[in-house]
C-alpha positions in Angstrom: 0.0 0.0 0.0 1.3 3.8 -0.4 3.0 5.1 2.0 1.1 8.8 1.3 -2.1 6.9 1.1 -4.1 9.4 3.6 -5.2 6.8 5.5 -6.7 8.4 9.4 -4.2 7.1 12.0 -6.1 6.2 15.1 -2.4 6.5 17.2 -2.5 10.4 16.6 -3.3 12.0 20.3 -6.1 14.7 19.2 -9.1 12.8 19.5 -11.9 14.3 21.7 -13.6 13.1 24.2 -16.7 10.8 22.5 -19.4 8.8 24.7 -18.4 5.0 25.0 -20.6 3.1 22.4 -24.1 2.5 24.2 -23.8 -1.2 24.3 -20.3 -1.2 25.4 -19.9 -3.5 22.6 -18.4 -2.5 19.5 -20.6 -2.7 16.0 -18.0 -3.5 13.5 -14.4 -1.8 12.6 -13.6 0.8 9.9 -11.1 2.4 8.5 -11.0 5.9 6.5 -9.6 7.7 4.0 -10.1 11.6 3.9 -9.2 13.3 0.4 -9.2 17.0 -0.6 -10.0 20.1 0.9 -10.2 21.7 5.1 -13.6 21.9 4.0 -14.1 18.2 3.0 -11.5 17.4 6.0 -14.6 18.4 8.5 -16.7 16.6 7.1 -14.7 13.6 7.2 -14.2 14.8 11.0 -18.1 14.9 11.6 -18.6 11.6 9.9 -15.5 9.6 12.5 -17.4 11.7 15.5 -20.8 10.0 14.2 -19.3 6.6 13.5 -17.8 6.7 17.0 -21.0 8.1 19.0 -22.8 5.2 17.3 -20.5 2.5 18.2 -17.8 1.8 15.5 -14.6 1.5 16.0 -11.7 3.1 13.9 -8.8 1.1 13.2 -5.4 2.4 11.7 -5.3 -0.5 8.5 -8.0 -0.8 5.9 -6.4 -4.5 5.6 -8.3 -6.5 8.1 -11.3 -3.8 8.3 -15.0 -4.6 8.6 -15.2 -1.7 6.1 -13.3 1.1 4.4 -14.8 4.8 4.0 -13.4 7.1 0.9 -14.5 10.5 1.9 -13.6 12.1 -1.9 -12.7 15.0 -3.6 -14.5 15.8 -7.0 -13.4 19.4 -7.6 -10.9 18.9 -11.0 -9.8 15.8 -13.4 -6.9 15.6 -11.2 -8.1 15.3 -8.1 -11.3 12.9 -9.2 -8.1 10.3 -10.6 -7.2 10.9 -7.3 -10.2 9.6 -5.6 -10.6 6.9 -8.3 -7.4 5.8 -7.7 -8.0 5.1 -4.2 -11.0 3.4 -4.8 -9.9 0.9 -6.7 -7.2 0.1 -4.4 -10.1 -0.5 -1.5 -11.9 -2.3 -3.9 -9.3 -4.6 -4.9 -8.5 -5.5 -1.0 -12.4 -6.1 -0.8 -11.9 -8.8 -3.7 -9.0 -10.4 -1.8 -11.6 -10.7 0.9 -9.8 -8.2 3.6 -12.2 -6.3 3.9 -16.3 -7.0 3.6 -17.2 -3.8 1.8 -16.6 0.1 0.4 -18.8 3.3 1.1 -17.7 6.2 -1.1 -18.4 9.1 0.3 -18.2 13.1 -0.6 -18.1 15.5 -3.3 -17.0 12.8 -6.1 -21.0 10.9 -5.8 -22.1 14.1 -5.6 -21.0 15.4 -8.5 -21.2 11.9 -10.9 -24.1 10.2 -8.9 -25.3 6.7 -10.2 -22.5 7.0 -12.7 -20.2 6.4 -10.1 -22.0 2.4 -9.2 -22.0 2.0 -13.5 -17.7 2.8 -13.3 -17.2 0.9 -10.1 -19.8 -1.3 -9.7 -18.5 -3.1 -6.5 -18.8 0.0 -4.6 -21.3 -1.0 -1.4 -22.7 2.1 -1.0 -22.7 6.2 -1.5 -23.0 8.8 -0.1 -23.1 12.6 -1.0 -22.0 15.8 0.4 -25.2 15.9 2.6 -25.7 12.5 3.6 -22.6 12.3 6.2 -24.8 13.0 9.4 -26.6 9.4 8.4 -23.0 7.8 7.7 -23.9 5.4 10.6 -27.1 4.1 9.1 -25.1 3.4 5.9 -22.6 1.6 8.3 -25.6 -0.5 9.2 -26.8 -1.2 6.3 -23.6 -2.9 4.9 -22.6 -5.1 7.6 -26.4 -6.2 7.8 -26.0 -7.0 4.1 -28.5 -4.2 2.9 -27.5 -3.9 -0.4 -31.3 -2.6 -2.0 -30.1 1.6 -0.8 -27.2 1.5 -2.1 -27.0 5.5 -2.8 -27.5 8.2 0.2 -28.3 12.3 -1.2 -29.8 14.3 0.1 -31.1 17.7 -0.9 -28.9 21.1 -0.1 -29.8 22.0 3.3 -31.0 25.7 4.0 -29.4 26.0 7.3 -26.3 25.2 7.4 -25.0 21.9 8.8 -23.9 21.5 12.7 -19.9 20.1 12.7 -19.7 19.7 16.6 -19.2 16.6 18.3 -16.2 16.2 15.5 -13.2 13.2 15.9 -10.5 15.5 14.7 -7.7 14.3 12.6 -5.4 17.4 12.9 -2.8 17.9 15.4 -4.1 18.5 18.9 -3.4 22.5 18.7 -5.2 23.1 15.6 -8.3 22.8 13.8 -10.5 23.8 10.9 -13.8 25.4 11.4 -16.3 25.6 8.5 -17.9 29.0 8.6 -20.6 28.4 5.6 -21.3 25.7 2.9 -21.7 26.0 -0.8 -21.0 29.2 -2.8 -22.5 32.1 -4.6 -20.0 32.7 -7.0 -20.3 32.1 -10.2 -17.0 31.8 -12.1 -17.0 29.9 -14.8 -14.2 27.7 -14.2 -15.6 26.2 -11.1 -17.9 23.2 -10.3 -18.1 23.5 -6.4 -22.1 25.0 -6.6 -23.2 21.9 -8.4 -21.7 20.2 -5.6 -22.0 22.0 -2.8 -24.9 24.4 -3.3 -25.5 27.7 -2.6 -24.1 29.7 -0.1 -25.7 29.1 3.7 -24.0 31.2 6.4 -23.4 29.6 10.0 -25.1 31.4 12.6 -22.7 33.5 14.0 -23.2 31.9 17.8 -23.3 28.4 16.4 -20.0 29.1 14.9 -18.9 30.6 18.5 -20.3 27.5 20.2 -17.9 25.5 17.8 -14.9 27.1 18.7 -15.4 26.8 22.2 -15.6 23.3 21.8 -12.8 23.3 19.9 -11.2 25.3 22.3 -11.6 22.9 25.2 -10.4 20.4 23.3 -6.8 21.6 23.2 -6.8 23.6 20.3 -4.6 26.8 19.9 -5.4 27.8 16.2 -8.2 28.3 14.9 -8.6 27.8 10.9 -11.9 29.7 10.0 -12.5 27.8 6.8 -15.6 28.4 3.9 -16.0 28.4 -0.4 -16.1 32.5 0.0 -15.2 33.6 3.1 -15.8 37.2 2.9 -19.2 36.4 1.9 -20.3 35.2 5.0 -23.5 36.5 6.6 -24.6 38.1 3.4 -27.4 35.8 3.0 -28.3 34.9 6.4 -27.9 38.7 7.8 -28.5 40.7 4.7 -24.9 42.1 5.1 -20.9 40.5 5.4 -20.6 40.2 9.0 -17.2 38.0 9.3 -15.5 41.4 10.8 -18.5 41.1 13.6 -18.0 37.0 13.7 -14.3 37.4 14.5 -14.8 40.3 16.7 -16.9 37.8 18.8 -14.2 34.8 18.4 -11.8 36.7 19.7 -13.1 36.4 23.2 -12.9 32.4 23.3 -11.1 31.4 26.2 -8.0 29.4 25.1 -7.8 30.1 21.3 -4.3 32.0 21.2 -4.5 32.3 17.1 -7.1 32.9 14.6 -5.7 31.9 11.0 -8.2 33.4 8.0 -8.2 31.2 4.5 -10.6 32.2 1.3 -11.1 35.6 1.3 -12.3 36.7 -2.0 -11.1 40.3 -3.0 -14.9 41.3 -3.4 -16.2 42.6 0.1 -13.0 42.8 1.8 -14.1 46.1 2.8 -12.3 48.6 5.8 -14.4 47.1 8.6 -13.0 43.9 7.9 -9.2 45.3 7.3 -9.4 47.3 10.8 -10.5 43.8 13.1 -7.5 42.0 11.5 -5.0 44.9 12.0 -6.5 45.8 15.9 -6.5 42.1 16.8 -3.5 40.4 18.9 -5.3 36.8 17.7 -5.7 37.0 14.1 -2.7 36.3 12.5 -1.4 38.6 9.5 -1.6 35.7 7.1 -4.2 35.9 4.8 -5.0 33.4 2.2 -7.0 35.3 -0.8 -7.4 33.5 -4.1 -6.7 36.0 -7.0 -7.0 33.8 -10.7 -5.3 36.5 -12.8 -5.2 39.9 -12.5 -5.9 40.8 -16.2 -9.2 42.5 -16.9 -10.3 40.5 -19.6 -9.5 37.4 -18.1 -11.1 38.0 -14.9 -14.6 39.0 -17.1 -13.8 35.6 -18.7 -13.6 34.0 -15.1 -16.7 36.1 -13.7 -14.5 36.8 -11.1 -16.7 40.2 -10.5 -13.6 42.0 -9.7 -11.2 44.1 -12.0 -7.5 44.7 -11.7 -7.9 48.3 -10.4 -9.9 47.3 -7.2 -7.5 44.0 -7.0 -4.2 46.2 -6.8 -6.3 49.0 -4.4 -6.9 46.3 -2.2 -3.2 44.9 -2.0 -2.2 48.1 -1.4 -4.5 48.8 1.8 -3.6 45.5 3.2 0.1 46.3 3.0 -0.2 49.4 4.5 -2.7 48.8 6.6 -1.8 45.1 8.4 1.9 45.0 10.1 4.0 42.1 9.0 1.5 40.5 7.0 1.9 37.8 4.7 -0.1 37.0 1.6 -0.9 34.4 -0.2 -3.0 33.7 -3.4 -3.6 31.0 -5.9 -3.3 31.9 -9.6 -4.8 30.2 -12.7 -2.4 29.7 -16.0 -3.8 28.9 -19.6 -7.4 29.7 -18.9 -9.3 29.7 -22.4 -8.1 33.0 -24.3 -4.9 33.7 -22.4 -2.5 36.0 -24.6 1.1 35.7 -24.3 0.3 39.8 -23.3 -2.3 38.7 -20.7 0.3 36.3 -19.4 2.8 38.6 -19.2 0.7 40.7 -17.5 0.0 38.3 -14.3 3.8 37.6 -14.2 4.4 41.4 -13.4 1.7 40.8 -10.7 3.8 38.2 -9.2 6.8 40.5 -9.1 5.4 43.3 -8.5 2.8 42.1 -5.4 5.6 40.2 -3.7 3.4 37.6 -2.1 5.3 35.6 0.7 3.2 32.3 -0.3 1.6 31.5 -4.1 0.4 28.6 -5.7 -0.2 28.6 -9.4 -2.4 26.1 -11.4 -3.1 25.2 -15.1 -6.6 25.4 -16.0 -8.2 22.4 -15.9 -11.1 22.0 -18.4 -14.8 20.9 -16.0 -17.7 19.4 -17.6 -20.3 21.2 -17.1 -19.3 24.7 -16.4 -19.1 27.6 -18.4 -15.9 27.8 -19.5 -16.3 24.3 -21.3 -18.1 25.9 -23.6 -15.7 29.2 -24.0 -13.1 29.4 -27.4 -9.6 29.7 -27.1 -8.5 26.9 -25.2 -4.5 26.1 -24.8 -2.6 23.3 -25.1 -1.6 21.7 -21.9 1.9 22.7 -22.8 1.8 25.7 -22.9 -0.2 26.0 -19.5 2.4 23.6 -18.1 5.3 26.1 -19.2 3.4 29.4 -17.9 3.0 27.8 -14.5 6.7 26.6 -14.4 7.7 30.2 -15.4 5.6 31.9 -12.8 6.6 29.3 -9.7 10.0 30.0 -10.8 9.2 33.6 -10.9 7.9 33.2 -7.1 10.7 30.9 -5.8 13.0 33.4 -5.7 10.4 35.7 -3.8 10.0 33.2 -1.4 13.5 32.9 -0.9 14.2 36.7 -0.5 10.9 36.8 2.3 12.7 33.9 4.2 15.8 35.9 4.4 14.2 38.9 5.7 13.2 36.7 8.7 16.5 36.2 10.3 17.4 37.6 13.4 13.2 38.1 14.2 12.1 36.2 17.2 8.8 34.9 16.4 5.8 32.8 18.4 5.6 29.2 17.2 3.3 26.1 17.4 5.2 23.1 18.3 4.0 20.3 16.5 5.8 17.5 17.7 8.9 17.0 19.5 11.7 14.6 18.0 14.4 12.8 20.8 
């Protein structure tokens, strides 16, 4: 088996307190896989604190397993090979009779459905995005040999889901909070609404209540997570309020750091720039996902943002937010992308200075807008513009370390080695 199969490892010390199962007795063993996103990493968390409430027992080795869970990741070709990948390898151990069966769980059957049973048709049972709270019943059904519901959706939910009472898989000291489900946006290049829905806010005291559980449970940074982060509240309170949300989770006993990833440029507004530069707990790393800074390209995207208000922003941030560090994804060989166009994102990258980037080639959904848009690249050539702006950006990084040494600086241990 891989040795980077992401496989949950029941020996790591950060699991929370959960009832003892109600029989004393345990139902049947499991193991789990958890693929792709923070955002798909709770819900794999909620579905090992719902497993354990109900009785089952998580073991480190799928090999010997009463049954294996896939929690996957359907976002781009790559990672869908991904999942597939995996769950061939569980469904070959299944047909060497090590383990009695395979739920596939997550984004991947919600985005393919049935299709998924028709490609892998020894697959036990699925499960999408908004089944996980019923994971247990699933769990029942396969060991009692139920295989008439063999497929588990439900519809998008219009309050948002509850994540307490969560087995955590991170390290002790830090967690991932999910602040809202689904997404608003519509860029063209994305398939997370047909998979996760629309946008649905957490009330603003059930996200408090979270991360005072969270809290108790040994956790020192909090990572406030979401699909459009500076979004949040605009549906449920008829305004952003994620300045007022963090105002309020500064005052949770225990939490020393509040870490802030997928803040969209649009409604970044002063409020929001003033809580993160007052605080003493949010950290002056902020994750923002640009795409491209090139007007046309971001009409292309329907990114509903133009360079002007992109670089206005920057600017504030910098001069607004001590020591902060910034990082952003960027998008090479979308659909249309001039050499000029290119060349313009490449001065952003030089220009901007971010202390963290990652930059992706476009990768081609069904189903989305930009399927249908002309222009599109060869991979080489997205390949080669990625390569030429991480090269661009290696040196940046290098140049930010340097300017570190000689500052003292508060640190998270993870672990300590003899």
């Amino acid at each position: 088996m891989p040795h980077d199969l992401p496989i949950i490892d029941v020996d790591t010390p950060v699991q929370p307190e959960l009832p003892d199962p109600p029989t004393g007795v345990s139902k049947g063993t499991y193991s789990f896989v958890s693929l792709g996103c923070p955002k798909n990493l709770v819900d794999s968390e909620k579905m090992l604190g719902t497993l354990a409430i109900d009785g089952y027992t998580l073991v480190p080795e799928t090999d010997g397993a009463d049954f294996v869970i896939v929690n996957t990741c359907g976002f781009i070709e790559g990672a869908r090979d991904e999942s597939k990948d995996v769950i061939r390898e569980m469904l070959a151990l299944k047909s060497a009779g090590k383990t009695q069966g395979v739920i596939v769980a997550g984004c991947l059957p919600e985005r393919v459905g049935s299709e998924l049973l028709a490609e892998f048709p020894d697959i036990d049972h699925i499960v999408g995005v908004f089944g996980r709270d019923e994971i247990h019943h699933v769990a029942d059904r396969l060991l009692g040999n139920a295989r008439e519901q063999r497929e588990l959706f439900r519809p998008v939910p219009i309050k948002a889901l509850d994540d307490r009472a969560r087995l955590r898989i991170t390290p002790r000291h830090f967690a991932y909070l999910k602040i809202s489900e689904g997404c608003d946006r519509t860029c063209t290049f994305c398939a997370i609404p047909k998979m996760r829905g629309k946008h649905v806010t957490k009330p603003i005291e059930m996200v408090v209540a979270e991360a005072r559980e969270l809290a108790e449970d040994g956790v020192r940074e909090l990572i406030l997570v979401a699909q459009d982060t500076t979004y949040y509240g605009l549906d449920l309170y008829g305004e952003p309020r994620l300045a007022q949300l963090l105002r309020e989770l500064e005052s949770v006993d225990g939490l020393e750091w509040i870490r802030l990833m997928y803040l969209y440029p649009l409604h970044f507004d002063d409020a929001l720039i003033d809580t993160i530069a007052a605080s003493e707990r949010i950290i002056p790393y902020l994750d923002m996902p640009l795409q491209h800074i090139n007007d046309a390209m971001l009409k292309r995207m329907q990114r509903r943002v133009n360079r002007e208000a992109i670089l206005e922003l920057l600017e504030k941030l910098r001069g607004r937010i001590d020591n902060l560090a910034l990082r952003t994804t960027l998008i090479t060989g979308f659909p249309g992308e001039t050499d000029e166009q290119f060349a313009e994102l490449k001065n952003l990258v030089a220009e901007a200075r971010f202390e963290r980037m990652g930059a992706f080639t476009y990768s081609l959904e069904p189903g989305t807008p930009a399927e249908k848009l002309p222009g599109h690249l060869p991979e080489e050539l997205k390949r080669r513009r990625q390569d030429e702006l991480m090269q661009l950006q290696q040196q940046i990084a290098f140049d930010y370390a340097d300017s570190l040494r000689g500052y003292e600086l508060d640190v998270l241990i993870d672990e300590q080695l003899d």
